[in-house]
PAZAPA-4460 file (N, C-alpha, C; in steps of 0.05 Angstrom, whole numbers, plus 32768, in hexadecimal, padded with zeros to 4 digits):
% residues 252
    n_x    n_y    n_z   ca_x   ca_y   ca_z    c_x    c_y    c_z   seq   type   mol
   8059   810C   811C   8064   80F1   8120   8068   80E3   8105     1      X     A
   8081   80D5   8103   8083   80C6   80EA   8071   80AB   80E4     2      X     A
   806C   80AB   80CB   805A   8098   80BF   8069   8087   80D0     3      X     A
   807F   807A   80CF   808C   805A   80CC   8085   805B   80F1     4      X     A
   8085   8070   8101   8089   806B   811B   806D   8067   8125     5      X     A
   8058   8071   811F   803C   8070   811D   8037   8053   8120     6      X     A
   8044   8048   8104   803B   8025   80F7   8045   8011   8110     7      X     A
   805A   801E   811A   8072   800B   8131   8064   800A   8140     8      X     A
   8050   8013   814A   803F   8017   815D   8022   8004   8161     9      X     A
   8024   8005   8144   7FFE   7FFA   814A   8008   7FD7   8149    10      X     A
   7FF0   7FD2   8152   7FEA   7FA8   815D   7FD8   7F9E   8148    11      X     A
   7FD0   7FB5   8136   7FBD   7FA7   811F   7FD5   7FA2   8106    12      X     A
   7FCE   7F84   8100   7FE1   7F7E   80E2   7FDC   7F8F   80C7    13      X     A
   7FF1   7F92   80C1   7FE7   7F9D   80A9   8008   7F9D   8095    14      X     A
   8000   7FA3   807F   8021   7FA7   806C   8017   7FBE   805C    15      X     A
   802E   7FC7   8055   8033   7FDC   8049   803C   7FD4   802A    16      X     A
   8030   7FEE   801A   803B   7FED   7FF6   8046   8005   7FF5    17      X     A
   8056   8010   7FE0   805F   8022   7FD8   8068   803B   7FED    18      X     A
   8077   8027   8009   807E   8039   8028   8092   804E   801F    19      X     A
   808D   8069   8030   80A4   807A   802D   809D   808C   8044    20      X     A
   80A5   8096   8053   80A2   80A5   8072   809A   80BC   8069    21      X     A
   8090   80C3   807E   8086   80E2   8089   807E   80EB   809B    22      X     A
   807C   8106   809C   8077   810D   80B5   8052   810B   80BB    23      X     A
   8048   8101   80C2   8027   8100   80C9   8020   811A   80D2    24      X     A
   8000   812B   80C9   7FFE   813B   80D4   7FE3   813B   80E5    25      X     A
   7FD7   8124   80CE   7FB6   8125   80E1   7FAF   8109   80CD    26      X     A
   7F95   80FE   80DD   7F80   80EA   80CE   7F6A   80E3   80C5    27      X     A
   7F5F   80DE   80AC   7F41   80E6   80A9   7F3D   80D4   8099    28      X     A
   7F17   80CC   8099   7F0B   80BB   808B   7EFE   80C3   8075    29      X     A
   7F04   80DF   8076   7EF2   80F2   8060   7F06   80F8   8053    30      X     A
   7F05   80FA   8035   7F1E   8105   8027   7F18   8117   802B    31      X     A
   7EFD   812C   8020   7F01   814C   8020   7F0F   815C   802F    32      X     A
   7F1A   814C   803F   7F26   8161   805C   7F49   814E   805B    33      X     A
   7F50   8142   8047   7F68   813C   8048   7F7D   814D   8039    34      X     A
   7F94   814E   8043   7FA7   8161   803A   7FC2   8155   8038    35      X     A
   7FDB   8165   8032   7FEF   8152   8034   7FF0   814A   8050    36      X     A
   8008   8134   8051   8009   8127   8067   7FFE   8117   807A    37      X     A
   7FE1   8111   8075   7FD0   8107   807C   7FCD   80E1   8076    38      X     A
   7FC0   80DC   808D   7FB7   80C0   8085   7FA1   80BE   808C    39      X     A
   7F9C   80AA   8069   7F79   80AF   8066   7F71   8092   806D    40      X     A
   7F5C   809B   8079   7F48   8071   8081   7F35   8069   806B    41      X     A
   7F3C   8059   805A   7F26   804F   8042   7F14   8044   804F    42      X     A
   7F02   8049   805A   7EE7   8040   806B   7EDC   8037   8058    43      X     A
   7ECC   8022   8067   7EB8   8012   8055   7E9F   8015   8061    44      X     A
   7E86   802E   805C   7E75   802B   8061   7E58   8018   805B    45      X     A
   7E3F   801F   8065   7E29   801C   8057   7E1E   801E   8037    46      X     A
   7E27   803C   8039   7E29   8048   8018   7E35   804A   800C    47      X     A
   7E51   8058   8016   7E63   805D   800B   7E7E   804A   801B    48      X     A
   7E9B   804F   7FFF   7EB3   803B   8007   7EC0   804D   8006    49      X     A
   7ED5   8058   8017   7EE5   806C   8016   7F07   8062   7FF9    50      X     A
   7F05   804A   7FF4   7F11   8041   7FDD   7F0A   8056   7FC6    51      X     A
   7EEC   8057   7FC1   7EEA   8067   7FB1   7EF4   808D   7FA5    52      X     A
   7EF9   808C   7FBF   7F06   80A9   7FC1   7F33   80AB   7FC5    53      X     A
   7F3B   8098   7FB0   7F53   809C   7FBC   7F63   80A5   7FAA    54      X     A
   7F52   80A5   7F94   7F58   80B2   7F79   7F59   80D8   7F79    55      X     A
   7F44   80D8   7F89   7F41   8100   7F95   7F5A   80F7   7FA9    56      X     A
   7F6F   80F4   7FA8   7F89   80F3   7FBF   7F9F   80FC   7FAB    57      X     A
   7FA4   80F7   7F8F   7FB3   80F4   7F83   7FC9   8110   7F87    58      X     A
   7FB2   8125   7F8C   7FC4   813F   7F80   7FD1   814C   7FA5    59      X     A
   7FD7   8134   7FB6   7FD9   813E   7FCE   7FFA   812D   7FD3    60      X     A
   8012   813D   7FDB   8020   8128   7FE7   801E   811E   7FFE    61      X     A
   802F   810D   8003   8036   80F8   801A   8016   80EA   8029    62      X     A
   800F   80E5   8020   7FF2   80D8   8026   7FF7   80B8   802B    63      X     A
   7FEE   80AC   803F   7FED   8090   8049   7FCB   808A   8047    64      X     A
   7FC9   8074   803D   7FAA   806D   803D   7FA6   804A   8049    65      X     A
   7F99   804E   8058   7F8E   8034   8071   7F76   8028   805B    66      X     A
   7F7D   800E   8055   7F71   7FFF   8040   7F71   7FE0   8044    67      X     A
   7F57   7FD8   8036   7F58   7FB6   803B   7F68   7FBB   802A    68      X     A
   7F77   7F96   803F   7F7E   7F83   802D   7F73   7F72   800E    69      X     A
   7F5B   7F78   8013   7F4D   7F6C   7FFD   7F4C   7F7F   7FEB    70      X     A
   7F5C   7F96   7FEC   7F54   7FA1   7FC9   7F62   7FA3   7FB2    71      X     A
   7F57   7FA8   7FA6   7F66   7F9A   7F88   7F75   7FBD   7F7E    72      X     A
   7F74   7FD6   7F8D   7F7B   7FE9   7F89   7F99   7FE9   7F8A    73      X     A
   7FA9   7FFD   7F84   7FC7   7FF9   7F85   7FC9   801F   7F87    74      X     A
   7FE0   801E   7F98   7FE9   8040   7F98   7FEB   8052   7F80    75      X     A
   7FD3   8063   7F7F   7FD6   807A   7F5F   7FEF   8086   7F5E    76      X     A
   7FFE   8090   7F76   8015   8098   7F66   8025   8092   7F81    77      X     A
   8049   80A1   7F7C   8062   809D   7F90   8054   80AB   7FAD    78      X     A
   804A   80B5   7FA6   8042   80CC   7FBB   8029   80BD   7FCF    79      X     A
   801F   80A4   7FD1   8007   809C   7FD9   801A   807E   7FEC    80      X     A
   8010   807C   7FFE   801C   8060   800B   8005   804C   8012    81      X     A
   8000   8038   8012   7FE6   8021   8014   7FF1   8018   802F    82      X     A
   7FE5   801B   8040   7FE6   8008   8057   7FD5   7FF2   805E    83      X     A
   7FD5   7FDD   8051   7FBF   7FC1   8053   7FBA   7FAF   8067    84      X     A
   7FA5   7FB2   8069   7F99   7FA1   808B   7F7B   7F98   8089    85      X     A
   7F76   7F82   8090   7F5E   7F72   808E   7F4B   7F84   80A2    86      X     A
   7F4E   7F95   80B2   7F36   7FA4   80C7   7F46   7FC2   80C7    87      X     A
   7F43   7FD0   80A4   7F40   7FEC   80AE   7F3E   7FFE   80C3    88      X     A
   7F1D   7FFA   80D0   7F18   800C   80DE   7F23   8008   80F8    89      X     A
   7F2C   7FF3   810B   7F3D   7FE8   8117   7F5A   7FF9   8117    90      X     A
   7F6E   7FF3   8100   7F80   7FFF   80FA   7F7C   8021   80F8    91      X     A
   7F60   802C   80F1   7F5F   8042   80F1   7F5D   8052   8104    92      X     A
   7F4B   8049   811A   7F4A   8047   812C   7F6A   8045   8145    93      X     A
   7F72   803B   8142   7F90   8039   8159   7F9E   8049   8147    94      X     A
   7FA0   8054   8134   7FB0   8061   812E   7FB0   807D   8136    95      X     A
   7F96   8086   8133   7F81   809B   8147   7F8E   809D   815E    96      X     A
   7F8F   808D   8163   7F95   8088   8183   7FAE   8091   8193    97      X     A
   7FC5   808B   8172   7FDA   8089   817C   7FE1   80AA   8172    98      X     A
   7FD7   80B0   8165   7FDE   80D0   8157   7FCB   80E1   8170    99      X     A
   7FB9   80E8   817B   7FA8   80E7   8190   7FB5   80DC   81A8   100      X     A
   7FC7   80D7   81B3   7FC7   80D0   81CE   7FC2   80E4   81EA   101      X     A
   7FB5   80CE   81FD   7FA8   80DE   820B   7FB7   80CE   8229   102      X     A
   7FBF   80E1   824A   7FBC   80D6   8252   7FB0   80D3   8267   103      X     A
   7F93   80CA   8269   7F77   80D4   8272   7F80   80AB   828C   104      X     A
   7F7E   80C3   82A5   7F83   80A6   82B8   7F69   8090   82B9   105      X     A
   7F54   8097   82BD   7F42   8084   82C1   7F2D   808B   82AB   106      X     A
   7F25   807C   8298   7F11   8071   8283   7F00   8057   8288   107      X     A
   7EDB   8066   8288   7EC7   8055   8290   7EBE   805C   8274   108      X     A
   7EA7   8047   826B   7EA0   804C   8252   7E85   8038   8262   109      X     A
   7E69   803F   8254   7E51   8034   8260   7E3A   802E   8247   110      X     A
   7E33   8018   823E   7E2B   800D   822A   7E0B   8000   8232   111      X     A
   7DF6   8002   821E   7DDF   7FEF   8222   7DD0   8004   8212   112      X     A
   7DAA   7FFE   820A   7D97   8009   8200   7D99   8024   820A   113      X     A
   7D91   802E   8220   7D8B   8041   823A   7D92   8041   824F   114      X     A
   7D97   805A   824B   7DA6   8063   8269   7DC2   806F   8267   115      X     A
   7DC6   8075   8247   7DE5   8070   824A   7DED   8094   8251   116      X     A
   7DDB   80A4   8248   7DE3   80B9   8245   7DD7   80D1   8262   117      X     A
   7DC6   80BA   827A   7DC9   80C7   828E   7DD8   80B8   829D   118      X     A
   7DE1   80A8   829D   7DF4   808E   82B3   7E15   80AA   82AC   119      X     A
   7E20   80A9   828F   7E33   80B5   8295   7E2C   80D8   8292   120      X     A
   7E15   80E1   828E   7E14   8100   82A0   7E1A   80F6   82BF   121      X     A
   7E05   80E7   82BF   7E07   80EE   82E8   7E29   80DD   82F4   122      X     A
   7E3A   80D0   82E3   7E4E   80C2   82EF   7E65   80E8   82EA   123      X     A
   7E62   80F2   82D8   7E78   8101   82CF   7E6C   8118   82ED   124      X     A
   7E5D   8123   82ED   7E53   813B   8307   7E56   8127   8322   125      X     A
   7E54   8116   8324   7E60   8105   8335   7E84   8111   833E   126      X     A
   7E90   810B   8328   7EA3   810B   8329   7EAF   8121   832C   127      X     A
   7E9B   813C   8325   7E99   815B   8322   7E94   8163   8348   128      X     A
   7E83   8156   834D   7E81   8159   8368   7E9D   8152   8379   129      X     A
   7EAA   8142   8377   7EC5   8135   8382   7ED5   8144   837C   130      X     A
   7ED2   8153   836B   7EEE   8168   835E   7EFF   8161   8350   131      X     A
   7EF2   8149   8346   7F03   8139   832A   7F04   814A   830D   132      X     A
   7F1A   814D   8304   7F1C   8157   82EE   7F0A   813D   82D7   133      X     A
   7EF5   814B   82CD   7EE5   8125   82C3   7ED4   8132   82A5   134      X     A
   7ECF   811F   8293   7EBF   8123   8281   7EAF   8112   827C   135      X     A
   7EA1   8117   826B   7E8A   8102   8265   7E8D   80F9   823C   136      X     A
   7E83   80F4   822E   7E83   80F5   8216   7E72   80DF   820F   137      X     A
   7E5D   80EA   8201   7E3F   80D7   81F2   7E2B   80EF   81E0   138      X     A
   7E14   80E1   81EC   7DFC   80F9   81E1   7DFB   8110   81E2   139      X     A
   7E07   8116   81F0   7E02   8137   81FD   7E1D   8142   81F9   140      X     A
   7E33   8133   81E6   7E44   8143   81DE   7E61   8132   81EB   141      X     A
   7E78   814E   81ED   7E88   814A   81FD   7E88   8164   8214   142      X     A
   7E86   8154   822D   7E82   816F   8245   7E9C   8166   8259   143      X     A
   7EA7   817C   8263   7EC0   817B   8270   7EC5   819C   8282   144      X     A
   7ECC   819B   829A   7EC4   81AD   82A7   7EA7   81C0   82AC   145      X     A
   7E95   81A3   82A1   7E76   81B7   82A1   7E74   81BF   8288   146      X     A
   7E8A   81C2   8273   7E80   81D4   8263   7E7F   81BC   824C   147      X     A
   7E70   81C3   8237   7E6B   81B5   821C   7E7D   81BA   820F   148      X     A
   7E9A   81B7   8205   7EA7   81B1   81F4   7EA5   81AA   81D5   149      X     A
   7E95   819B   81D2   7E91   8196   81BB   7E78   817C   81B6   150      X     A
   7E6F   8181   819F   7E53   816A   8190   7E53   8168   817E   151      X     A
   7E44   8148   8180   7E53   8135   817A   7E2E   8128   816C   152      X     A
   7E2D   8121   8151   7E14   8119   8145   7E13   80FA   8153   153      X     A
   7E29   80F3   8158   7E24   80D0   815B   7E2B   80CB   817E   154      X     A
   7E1E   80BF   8186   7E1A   80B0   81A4   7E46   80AC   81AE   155      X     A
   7E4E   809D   819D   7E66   8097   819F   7E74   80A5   818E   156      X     A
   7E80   80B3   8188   7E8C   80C2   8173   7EA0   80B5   8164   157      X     A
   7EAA   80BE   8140   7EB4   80B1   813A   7ED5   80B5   8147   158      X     A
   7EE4   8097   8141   7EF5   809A   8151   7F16   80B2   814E   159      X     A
   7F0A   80C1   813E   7F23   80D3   813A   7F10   80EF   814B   160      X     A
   7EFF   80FD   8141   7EF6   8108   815A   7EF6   80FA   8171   161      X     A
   7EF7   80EF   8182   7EFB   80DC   819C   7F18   80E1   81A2   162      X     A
   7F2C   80D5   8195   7F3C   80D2   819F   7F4C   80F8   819B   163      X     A
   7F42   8107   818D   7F46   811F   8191   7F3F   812E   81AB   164      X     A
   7F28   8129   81A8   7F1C   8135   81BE   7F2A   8131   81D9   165      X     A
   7F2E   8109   81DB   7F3F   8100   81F6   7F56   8116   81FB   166      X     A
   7F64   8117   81DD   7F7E   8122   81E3   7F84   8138   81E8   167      X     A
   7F6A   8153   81E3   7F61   8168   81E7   7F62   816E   8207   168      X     A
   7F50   815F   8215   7F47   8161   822D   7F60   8152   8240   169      X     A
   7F74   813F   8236   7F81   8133   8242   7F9A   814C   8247   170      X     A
   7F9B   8159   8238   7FB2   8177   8239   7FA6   8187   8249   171      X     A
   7F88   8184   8251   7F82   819C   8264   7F7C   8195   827F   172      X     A
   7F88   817C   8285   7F90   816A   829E   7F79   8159   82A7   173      X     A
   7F5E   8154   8296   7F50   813C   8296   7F54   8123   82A5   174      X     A
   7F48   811C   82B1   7F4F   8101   82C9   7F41   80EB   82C3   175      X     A
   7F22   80F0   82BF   7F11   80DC   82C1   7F03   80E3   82A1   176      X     A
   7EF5   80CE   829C   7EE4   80D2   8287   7ED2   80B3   827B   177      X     A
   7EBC   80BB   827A   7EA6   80A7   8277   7E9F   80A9   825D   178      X     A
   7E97   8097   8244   7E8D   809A   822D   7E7C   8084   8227   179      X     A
   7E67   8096   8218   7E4D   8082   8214   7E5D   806E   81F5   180      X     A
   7E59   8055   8200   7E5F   8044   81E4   7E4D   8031   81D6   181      X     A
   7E46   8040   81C2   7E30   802F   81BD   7E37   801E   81AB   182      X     A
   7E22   8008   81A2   7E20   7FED   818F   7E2B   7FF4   817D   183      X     A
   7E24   8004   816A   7E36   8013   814F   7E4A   801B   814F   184      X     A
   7E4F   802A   8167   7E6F   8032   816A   7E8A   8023   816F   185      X     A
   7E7B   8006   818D   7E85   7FF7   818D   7E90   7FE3   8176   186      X     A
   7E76   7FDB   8166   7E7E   7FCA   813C   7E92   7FDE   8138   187      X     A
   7E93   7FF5   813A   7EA5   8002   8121   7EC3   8006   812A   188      X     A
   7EB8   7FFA   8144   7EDB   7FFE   8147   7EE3   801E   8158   189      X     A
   7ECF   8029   8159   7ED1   8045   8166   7EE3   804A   817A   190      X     A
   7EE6   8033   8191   7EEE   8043   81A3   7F0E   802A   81AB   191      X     A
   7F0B   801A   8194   7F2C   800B   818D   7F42   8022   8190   192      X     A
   7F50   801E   81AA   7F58   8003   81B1   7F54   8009   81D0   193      X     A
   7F44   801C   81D5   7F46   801F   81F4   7F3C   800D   820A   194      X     A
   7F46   8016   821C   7F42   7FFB   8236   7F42   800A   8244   195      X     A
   7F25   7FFF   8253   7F19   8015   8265   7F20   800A   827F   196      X     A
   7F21   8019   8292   7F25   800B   82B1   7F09   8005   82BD   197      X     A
   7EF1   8011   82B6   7ED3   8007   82BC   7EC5   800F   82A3   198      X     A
   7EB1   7FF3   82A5   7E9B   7FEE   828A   7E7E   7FE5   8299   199      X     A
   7E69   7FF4   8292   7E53   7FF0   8297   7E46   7FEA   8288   200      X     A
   7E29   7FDF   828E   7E1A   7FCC   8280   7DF8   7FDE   828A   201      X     A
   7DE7   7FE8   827A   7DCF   7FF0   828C   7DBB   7FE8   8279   202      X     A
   7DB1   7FDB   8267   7D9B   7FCE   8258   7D9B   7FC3   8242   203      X     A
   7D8D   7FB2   823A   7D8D   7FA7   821D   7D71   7FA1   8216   204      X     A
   7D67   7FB3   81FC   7D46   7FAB   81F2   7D57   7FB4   81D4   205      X     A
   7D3A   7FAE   81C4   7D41   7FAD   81AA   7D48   7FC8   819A   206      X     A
   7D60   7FCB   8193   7D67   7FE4   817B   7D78   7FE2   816F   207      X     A
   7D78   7FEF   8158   7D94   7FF7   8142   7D94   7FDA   8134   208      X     A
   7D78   7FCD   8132   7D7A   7FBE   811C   7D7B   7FC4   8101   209      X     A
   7D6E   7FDB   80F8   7D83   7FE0   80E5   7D9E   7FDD   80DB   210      X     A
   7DAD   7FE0   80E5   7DC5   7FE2   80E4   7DD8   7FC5   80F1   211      X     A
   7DCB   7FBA   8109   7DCC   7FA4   810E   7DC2   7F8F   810A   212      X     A
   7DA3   7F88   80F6   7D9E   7F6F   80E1   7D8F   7F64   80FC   213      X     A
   7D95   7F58   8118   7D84   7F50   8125   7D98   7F57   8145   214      X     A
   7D84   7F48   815A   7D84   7F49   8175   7DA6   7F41   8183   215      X     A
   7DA9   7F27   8178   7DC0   7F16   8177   7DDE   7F29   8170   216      X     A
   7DD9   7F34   8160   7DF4   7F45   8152   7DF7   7F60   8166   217      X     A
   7DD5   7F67   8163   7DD8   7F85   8178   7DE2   7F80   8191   218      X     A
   7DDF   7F66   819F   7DE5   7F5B   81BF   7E0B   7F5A   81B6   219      X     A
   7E10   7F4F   81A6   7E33   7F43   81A5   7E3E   7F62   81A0   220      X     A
   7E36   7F70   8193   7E3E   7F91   818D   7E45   7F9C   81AB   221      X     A
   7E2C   7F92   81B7   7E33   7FA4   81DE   7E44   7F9B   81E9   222      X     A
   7E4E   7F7B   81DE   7E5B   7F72   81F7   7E79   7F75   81E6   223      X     A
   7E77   7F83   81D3   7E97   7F8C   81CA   7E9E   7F9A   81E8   224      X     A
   7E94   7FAC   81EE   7EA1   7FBD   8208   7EB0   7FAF   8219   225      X     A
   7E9A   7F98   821D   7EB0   7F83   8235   7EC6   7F6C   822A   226      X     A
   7EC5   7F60   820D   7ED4   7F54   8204   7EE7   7F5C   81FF   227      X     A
   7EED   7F7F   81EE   7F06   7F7D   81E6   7F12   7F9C   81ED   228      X     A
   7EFF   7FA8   8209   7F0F   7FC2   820B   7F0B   7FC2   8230   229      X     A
   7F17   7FA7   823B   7F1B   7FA8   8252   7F35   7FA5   8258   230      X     A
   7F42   7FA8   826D   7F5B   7F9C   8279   7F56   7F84   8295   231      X     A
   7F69   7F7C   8294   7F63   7F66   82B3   7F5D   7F6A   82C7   232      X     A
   7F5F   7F85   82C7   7F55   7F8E   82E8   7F40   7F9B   82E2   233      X     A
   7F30   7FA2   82CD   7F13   7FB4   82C6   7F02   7FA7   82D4   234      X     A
   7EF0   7FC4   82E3   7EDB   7FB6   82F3   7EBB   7FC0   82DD   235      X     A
   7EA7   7FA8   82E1   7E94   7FA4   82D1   7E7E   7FAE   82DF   236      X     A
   7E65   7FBF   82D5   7E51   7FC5   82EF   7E3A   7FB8   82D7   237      X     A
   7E29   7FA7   82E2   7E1C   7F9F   82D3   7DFC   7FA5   82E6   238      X     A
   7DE8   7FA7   82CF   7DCE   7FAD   82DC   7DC1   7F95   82E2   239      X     A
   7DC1   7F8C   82EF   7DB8   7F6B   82F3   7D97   7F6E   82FB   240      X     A
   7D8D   7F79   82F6   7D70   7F7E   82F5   7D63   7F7C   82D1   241      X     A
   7D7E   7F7A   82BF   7D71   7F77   829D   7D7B   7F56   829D   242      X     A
   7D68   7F58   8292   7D66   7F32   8286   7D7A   7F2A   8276   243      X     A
   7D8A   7F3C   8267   7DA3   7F35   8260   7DC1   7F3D   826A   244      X     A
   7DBB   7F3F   8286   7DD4   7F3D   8298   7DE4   7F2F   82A1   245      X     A
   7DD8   7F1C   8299   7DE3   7EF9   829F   7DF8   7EF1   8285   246      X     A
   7DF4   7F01   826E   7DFE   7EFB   8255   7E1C   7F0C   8257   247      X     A
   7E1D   7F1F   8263   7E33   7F38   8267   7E3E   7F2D   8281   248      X     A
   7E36   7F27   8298   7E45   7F18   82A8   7E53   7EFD   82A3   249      X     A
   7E4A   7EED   828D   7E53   7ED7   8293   7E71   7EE1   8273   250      X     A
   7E6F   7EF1   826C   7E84   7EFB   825B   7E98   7F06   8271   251      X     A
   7E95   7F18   828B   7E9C   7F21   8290   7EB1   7F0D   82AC   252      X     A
***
């Protein structure tokens, strides 16, 4: 697919420097695995800034790189294109999406402390029982026809394996599919821009303060699921037996 038709596509703002078309072949946040044709995501981690690596791009043509607006970097050579946008991983993310298309009819995604990774085993053999073509995708991997497909180190995977995977299983006539989304995945933008037709809710106690600083931030992280990857008709299953069910319903 061509760069410029890719860009026509996405809802995240962004401008372009030094634009010139091509044909897209794949997308990655790792340079080591970038080649021509590719568009790379300057991620901004913990440790590392993927800014720092755009200089190892030089000796590759037609390369597009997904970059804040805020940097003071400029394209090393003709051969490199800047695409600028205030939420990278957002933009990196739907772009995933759109190179990755999948078309998987019904998407549940099920979020909280616990529970996430037997709620969607037992919803996907559920669906195995019915004779639903159905998957699952979290802890225990990606499973689809019973069988394990592929694993996955992180609860929610990052979002280019994801939306591979969708698009994998969506060619082998995939119907249903449930994915565990967790607090981290949801911050990062992981599973932007999808809109699920059901979102569940099954606990909230304290974790991933690390990474989340306190209680307050880890709670608004969960309720990304229901703020910004529902549609109008999504139905909500909430555990109304956790003390913070009242907080997800009244969002909901």
């Amino acid at each position: 697919m061509k760069l410029s038709k890719i860009l026509k596509k996405c809802n995240t703002n962004f401008h372009c420097e030094n634009f010139f078309d091509f044909n897209v072949f794949d997308i990655s946040s790792n340079s080591r695995i970038i080649k021509n044709n590719f568009i790379f995501g300057a991620l901004q981690g913990k440790e590392n800034n993927g800014e720092n690596y755009i200089d190892d791009l030089v000796k590759y043509n037609k390369i597009a790189v997904l970059i804040s607006k805020k940097t003071k970097k400029t394209p090393p050579n003709q051969q490199i294109v800047f695409v600028k946008t205030l939420d990278v991983r957002k933009l990196f993310s739907e772009i995933s999406s759109i190179i990755y298309e999948n078309s998987i009819k019904e998407k549940v995604a099920i979020t909280g402390t616990n529970g996430k990774t037997s709620i969607s085993d037992y919803v996907r053999q559920i669906w195995e029982k019915l004779n639903f073509e159905a998957a699952s995708i979290g802890t225990l991997g990606i499973i689809y026809n019973k069988r394990k497909i592929n694993i996955s180190n992180l609860t929610t995977p990052d979002t280019v394996t994801l939306n591979k995977q969708l698009n994998h299983i969506s060619k082998k006539n995939c119907k249903k599919i449930i994915i565990e989304a967790s607090s981290i995945g949801l911050d990062q933008n992981r599973l932007h821009p999808i809109k699920f037709d059901k979102v569940a809710f099954s606990n909230l106690s304290r974790d991933h303060l690390d990474y989340h600083k306190n209680f307050l931030n880890y709670k608004k992280a969960k309720s990304i699921l229901f703020t910004h990857h529902t549609k109008n008709n999504s139905i909500a299953v909430l555990n109304a037996d956790d003390k913070y069910s009242n907080f997800f319903f009244e969002i909901c």
